[in-house]
N, C-alpha and C positions, 0 to 999 in steps of 0.2 A: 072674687076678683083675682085675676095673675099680675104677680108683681114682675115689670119684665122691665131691666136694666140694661141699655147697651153697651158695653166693655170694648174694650183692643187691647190685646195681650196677646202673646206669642210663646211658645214653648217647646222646647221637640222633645219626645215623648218615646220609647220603647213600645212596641205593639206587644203584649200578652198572650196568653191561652184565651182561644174566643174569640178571638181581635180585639181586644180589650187594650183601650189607655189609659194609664192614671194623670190626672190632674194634679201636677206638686203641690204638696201643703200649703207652700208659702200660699199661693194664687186660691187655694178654695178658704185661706180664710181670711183674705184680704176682700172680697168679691162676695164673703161668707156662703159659699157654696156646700149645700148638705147631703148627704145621703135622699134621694130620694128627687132633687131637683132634676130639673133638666137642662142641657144647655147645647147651642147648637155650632158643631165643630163643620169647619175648613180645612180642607188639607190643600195645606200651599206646595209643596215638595215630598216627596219617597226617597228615601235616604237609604240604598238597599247597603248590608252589612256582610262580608263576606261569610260563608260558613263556618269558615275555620274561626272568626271572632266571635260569633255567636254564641252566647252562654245561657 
């Protein structure tokens, strides 16, 4: 059986190597979100960041 819970939360997030996001601490272990779950992301907005700010 899937244990499937539905949540609303919101977050903005830095895209990574990969396109890769992280989920803040706070939010995977209020939600108890693990290594290994899945969950399914939205994107409301593209926040583009100029080159020269990008680190």
């Amino acid at each position: 059986m899937v244990d499937k819970r539905k949540v609303d939360f919101e977050f903005e997030a830095k895209v990574i190597g990969g396109g890769r996001i992280t989920i803040p601490q706070e939010f995977r272990e209020i939600y108890n979100i693990e290594v290994g779950d899945r969950v399914r992301v939205k994107i409301i907005e593209i926040i583009k960041v100029p080159k020269s700010r990008k680190r």
